[in-house]
Each structure stands twice: as structure tokens, then as C-alpha cells.
N, C-alpha and C positions, 0 to 999 in steps of 0.2 A: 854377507857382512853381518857380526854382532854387532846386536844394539849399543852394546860398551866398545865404542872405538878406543885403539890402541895405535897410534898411527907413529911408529920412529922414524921416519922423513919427517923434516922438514926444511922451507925453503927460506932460509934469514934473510934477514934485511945486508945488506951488501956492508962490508967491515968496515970502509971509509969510512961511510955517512956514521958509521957509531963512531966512531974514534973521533971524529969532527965533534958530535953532539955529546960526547963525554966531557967535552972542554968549556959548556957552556950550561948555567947553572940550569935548574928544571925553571924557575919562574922565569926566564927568558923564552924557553920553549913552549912552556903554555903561552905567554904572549903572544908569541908567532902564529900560535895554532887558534888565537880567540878565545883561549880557554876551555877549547874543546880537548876532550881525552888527559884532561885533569882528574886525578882518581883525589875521592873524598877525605879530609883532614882525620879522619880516624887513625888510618895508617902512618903508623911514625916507625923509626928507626931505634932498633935496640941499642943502639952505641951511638951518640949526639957526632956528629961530624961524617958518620958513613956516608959512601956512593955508591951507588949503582948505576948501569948502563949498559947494556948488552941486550942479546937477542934472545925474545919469550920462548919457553917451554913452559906449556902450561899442563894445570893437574886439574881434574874436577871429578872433587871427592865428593860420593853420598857421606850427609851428613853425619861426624862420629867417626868415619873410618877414613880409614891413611892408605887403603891396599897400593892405589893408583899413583899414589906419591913413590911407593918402591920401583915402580917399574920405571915411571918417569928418570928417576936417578941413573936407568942403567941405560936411557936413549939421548942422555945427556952429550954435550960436547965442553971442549971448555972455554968459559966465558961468557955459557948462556946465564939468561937469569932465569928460575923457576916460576913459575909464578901460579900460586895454589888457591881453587873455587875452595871453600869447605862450606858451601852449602846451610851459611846460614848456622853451624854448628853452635849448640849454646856451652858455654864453660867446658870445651873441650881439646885440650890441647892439638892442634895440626903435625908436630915434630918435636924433636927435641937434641939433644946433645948428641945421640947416634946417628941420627940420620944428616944431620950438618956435617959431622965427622967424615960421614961418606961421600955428601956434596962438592966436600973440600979434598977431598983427595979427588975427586973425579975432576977437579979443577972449575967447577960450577961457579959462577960471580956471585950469586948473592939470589935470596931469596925473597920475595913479596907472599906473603900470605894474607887473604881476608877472612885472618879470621887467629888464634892464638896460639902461642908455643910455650914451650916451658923448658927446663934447666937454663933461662936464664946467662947463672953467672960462669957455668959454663961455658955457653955460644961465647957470649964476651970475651973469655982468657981465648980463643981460636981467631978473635980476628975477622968473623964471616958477616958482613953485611945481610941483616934480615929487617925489611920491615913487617911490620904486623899490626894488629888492632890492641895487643898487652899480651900477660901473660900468664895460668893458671897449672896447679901442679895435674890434673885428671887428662890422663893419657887418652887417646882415641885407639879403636883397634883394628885390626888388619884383617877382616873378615868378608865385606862388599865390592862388589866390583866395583870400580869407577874407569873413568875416560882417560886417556893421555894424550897429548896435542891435537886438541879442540876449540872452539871458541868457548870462552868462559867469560864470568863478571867477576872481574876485580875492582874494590872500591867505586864501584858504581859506574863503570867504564870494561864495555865489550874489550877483552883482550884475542888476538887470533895469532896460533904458533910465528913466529916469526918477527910480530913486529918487536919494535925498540922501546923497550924498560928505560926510564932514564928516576932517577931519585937521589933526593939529596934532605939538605936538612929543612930546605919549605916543602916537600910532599914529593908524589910523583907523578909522572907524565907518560903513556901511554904514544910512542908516534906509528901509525899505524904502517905497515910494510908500503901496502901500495901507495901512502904518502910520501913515504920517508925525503926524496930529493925533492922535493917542491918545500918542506916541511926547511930541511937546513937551509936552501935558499935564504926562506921567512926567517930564520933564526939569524943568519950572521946578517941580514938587513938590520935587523931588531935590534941584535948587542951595537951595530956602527951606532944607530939613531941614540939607543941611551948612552954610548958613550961623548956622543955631542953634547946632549943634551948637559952630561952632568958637567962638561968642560964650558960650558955657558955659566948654568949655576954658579960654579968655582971662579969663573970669572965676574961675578955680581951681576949677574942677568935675574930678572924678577920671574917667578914660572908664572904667573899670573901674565906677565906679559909673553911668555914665551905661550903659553896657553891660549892666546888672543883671547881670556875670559871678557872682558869689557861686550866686546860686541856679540860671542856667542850668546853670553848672558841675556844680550837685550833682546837677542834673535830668539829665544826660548821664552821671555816674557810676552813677545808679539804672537808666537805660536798660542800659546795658551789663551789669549784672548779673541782665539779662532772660533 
């Protein structure tokens, strides 16, 4: 085996459970999950209102260079989402308007990157959902090996081929493969409960009492004088 794994299997999370958790915003889903495999508020979306959701392909590029990102694109299926290490990379663009071009004909859902891209208004006119950390015009280059479906860190959250990308306009969410059916369980429990909940509110219910605050309160004043 090289050091630089290149691995085109992979085994995705089963298509249900995504199409189910497509329909259900990301802060629901970190709800469900505790907040765990919540990637950091850096990462936002090029175009206000994008989604994403689909199955990881990931990339983990030595810093500065994209080699790993071309190959990735050609083990691609479609509907996955990318999702690219750049290693930390300072002021250095991950992709740009050719490489999306390619993503999107190969029918790729959308891409996460940690870390920047550039042409911008480009990507924009194509319609391709990309999050990222912003954007700078200095290209990276195609010279160092890097990995292709590997574990990687994106936004501060181990990502591993396969699992489930979900994003929207509060951030994104990470559900890991071997979670994934236990994961939407917690999810459509989660969306019933808030949707009680907010048909209470609407109905003039107080959350202060829906919260039993009174007595928790007093239960956390007794504690403290433990």
C-alpha cells in the first residue's frame, strides 16, 4: 500500500435515510445528534439559501495543492457531496470555476471545503452549492500527492467516506454512516416535539411554563448551596 491512499470504493450511507434527512433543516439534526458532528460557523455558503445533503467523498490535500481534488472528481458518483481537508492552507484558493464545472457535469451535489475558492461570481451564475471559509483570487497547484476517500477534518468534525453532508443556511452537520438510522430516528422525534411545542406557544401556552422553569430553578439554587 502508498502512503497516499487513493481509495474509489466507497460504501454510502443507504439513499433513504438521505432523502428522509434532506427534508429536515441541519439545526434539527444537530439537535438530535446533541450537537455532536456540528462543523464550526466559519463555513458558510456561497449563495444564501443553498443545500446540501448527500453522501461524503472526501479529499485531503497537502497544503497549497489541489492534485487529490482531480482524482477525487473522477471516483465521484452523482449526488455525492465533496468534501475537501486543505490542510490548513493560508490565502490559497482550493478550486475554482473549472473544477465546479467538472463537478457539475459529473453530477456531484455540492461541495464543502475547509478552507477558500475563488471565481466566485462564476460558481454563482452555475447554480452549485459550495460551502467554504470565503474567497481569495491566488490559485493553488497541482504538483503533491494527496489522499482520496480518507478520514479527514472538516470544520472541526472528523468526516469518513461515506457518511451524510447535510447543510443549509445555519451551518452543517456531519451524520456519521454507522449512525445514520439511529441518527433519523432522533431527527423525526426531534421535528414531532418542536412541532408541539411551537403549536402550544401559538396557542398561548407560556415556555417558561412549558419549561417547568419555576422548580428547575429552585432545584439548581438548592444544588449550588451543596
Amino acid at each position: 500500500m502508498s502512503m497516499f491512499e487513493v481509495n474509489e470504493k466507497v460504501d454510502r450511507t443507504d439513499p433513504k435515510i438521505i432523502k428522509a434527512l434532506a427534508g429536515i433543516p441541519v439545526a434539527n439534526i444537530s439537535d438530535a445528534m446533541a450537537n455532536l458532528h456540528t462543523m464550526d460557523s466559519g463555513l458558510k455558503a456561497l449563495v444564501t439559501g443553498d443545500k446540501v445533503c448527500g453522501p461524503a467523498i472526501t479529499v485531503s490535500n497537502l497544503a497549497g495543492d489541489i492534485w487529490a481534488t482531480l482524482k477525487t472528481l473522477a471516483t465521484a458518483q452523482p449526488g455525492d457531496i465533496m468534501v475537501i481537508d486543505s490542510m490548513g492552507a493560508p490565502d490559497t484558493a482550493q478550486l475554482g470555476e473549472i473544477i465546479v464545472s467538472e463537478a457539475k457535469r459529473r453530477g456531484i451535489a455540492g461541495m464543502v471545503i475547509d478552507g477558500l475558492i475563488r471565481d466566485s461570481s462564476g460558481i454563482r451564475d452555475m447554480g452549485f452549492p459550495i460551502f467554504s471559509r470565503g474567497s481569495v483570487a491566488r490559485v493553488a497547484g497541482a504538483n503533491k500527492l494527496g489522499e482520496v476517500n480518507v478520514p479527514v477534518s472538516c470544520g472541526g468534525i472528523v468526516v469518513l467516506p461515506g457518511d451524510v453532508i447535510a447543510g443549509d443556511e445555519d451551518g452543517l452537520v456531519v451524520v456519521p454512516q454507522r449512525k445514520a438510522e439511529i441518527v433519523l430516528k432522533a431527527v423525526l422525534a426531534t421535528a414531532a416535539y418542536e412541532e408541539e411545542l411551537i403549536a402550544k406557544v401559538a396557542g398561548g401556552t407560556n415556555l417558561v411554563d412549558i419549561a417547568n422553569w419555576d422548580e428547575k430553578n429552585q432545584e439548581m439554587i438548592e444544588a449550588s448551596r451543596r
